[in-house]
N, C-alpha and C positions, 0 to 999 in steps of 0.2 A: 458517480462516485459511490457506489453501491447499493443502490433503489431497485434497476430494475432488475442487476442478478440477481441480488437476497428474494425478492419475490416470485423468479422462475425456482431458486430453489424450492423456495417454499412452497411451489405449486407442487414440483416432484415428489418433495415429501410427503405432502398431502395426498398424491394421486397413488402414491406406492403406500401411505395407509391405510387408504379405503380398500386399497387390492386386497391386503393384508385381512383387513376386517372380513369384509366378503368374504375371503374363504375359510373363515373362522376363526383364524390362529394368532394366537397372542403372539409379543415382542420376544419371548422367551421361546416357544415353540417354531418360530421362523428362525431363531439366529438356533438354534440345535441342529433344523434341519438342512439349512446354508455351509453348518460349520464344516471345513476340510483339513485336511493335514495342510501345512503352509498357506490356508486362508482362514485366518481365526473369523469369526462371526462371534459376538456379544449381542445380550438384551440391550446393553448403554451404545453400540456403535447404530443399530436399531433406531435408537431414542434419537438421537443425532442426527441420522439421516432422515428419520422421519421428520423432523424440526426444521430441517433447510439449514442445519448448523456443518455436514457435511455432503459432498457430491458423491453418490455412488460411482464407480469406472463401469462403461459399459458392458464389460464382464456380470460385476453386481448387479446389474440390471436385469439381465439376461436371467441370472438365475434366480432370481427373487422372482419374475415373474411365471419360471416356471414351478414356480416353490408353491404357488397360488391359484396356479393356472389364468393368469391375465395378460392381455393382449401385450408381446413385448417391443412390438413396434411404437407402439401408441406410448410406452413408459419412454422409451429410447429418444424417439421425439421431445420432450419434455426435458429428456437430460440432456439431450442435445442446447437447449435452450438454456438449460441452469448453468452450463459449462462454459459459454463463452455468451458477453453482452456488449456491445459496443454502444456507448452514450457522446451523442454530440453537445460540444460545448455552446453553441451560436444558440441551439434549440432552448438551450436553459437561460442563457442570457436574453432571450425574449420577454420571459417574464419579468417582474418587476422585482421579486426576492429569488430571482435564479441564481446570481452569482451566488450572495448569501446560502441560498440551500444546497448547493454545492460542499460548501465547507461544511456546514453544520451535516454531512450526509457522511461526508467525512471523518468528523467528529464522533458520530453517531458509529463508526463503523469500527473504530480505533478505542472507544470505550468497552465495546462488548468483544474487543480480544485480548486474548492473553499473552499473543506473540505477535510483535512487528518489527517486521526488517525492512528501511528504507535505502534506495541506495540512487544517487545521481553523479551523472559523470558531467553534466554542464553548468549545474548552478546549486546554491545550497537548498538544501532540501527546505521543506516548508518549516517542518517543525522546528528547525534551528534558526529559522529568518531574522530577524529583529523586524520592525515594522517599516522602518525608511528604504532596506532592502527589497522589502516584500514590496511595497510601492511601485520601486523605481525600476524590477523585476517586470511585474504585470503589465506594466505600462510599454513594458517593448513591443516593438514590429514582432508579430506573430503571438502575443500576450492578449489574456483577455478582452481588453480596449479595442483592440483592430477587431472580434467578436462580436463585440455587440455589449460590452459591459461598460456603463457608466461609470464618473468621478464616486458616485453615492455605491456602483457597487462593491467597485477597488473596498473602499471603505470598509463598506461592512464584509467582505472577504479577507482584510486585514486582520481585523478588530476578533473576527472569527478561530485565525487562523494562532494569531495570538493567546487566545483563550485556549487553546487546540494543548499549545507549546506545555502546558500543566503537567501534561503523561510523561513527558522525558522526567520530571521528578516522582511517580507515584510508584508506590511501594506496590508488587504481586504481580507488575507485569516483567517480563522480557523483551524489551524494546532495544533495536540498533538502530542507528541511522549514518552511514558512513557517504562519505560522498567526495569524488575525485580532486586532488590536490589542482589539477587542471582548470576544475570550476573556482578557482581559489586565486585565480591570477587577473580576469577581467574587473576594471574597474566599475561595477556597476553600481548607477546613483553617484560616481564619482569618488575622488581619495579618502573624504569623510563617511562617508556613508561606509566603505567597503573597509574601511578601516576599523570603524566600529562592529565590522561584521564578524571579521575576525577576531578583535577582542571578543566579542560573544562565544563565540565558538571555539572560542577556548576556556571559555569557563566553563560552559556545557559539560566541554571532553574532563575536566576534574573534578566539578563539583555535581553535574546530574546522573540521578539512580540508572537511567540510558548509559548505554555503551555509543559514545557520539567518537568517530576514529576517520582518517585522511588513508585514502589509497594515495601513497606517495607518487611522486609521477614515475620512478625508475622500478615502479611493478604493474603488470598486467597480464595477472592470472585470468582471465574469461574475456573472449572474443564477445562482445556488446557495443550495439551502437543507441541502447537504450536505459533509462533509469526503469525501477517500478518501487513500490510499494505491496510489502505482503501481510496480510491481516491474517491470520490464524492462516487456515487454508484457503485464502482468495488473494491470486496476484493481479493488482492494478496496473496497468503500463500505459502512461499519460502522454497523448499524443497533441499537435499546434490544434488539431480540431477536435478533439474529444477522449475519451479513457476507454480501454479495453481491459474488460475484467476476467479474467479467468481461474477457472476453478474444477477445469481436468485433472482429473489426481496424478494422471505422467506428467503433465504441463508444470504443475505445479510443485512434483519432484526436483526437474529440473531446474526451478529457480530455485529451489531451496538447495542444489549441488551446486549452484552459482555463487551464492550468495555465504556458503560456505568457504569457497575461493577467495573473493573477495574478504573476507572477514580475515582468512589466515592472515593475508599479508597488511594489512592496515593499521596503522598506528594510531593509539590509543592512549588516555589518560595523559599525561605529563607529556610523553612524545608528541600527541597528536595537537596537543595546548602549544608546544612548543614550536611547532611547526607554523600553526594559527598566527602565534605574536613575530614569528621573523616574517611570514610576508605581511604582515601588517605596518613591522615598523619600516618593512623595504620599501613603503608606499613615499613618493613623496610629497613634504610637506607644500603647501602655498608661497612659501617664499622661493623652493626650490631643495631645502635638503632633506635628511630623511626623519623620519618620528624617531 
């Protein structure tokens, strides 16, 4: 959940510095000599890419390394590896704070951006969970547990993910998290639990600084049979065995034209609240009628 890409980028950047260095040229005199009509080059997109804070498109690559004369195979390879990373979940739940570092990886990834857009079509997204959700969530067939993550890791993956839910309130970021009205209809944990989930989730959609909004079920702007999460420019897509990270700038175009779709048609604040408490009270009660 973002370890080993952030560190291939960080190799890239490093290894397109030293290029840089070697053939003499500061951050200012490579982005003059990169710059083109319709490809701006800056000293700060420079600073960026050098950081691992942005992936160059193999185009950039290409030319940067002719900008310095350094091997462009040998950089291409490297971005090849910063651009897409696949992490198994079984491998992490071996260790003994794997579940846990998962979340806190996540944490970690979600605090140093400034834009996130989360989007699931089968269940609510994490940051909107309550804790009895998130539980009775991981605990299903194909959920951590069948992995390899114990009663103690559930735990501290809750407790984590909990502490996580903070940024839907925190002022200077841009945060959405939208997630299909269809994931909205299974009773998971049962009428209490799913009941209370909705109540949450409608509070979210009115009261938190996040834009938290329902793709109603009678819209379906974008052919997807997957959720992800986007952190600045790196999209997560969480798979039953592990997360696929990508951070190809078309790749990553792309879900942000996705995720633009989704967003037009989805119901927010008071609608999307609204929406939360009718299937909440449609659930019914223990005796048989409804809330």
């Amino acid at each position: 959940m973002g370890g080993p890409t952030r560190r291939a980028r960080e190799a890239l950047g490093e290894a397109l510095r030293t290029a840089r260095r070697e053939a003499g040229l500061t951050g200012i005199a490579l982005a003059e000599q990169l710059n083109q009509p319709g490809r701006p080059w800056s000293q700060p997109k420079i600073s960026k890419i050098e950081a691992g804070r942005q992936v160059p498109t193999t185009g950039e690559v290409r030319a940067w390394a002719a900008a310095v004369g350094a091997d462009a195979d040998r950089l291409l390879a490297i971005q090849e590896r910063a651009s897409w990373e696949y992490s198994v979940f079984r491998d992490a739940f071996q260790d003994e704070d794997g579940a846990a570092a998962l979340q806190r990886a996540a944490a970690a990834a979600e605090n140093a951006a400034t834009t996130i857009f989360t989007y699931h079509p089968t269940s609510v997204p994490g940051l909107c969970q309550t804790a009895d959700y998130a539980t009775a969530l991981l605990k299903l067939i194909g959920g951590p547990v069948e992995h390899g993550a114990s009663d103690d890791d559930v735990a501290r993956m809750i407790a984590t993910r909990m502490r996580r839910s903070a940024i839907l309130y925190e002022p200077g970021r841009d945060v959405t998290v939208l997630v299909a009205e269809a994931a909205l209809h299974p009773l998971v944990g049962g009428p209490t639990v799913m009941r209370a989930q909705l109540e949450h989730l409608a509070g979210l959609a009115t009261n938190a600084r996040a834009t938290v909004g329902i793709i109603p079920l009678d819209q379906y702007p974008v052919l997807l049979g997957h959720g992800w999460v986007q952190r600045d420019r790196v999209v997560t897509i969480e798979t039953q065995a592990g997360s696929l990270e990508i951070a190809d700038p078309t790749e990553v175009s792309q879900y942000e034209r996705w995720a633009e779709a989704l967003a037009s048609v989805a119901l927010t604040g008071e609608a999307a609240a609204s929406r939360c408490l009718a299937l909440a009270q449609a659930i019914p009660q223990p005796n048989g009628t409804r809330a």
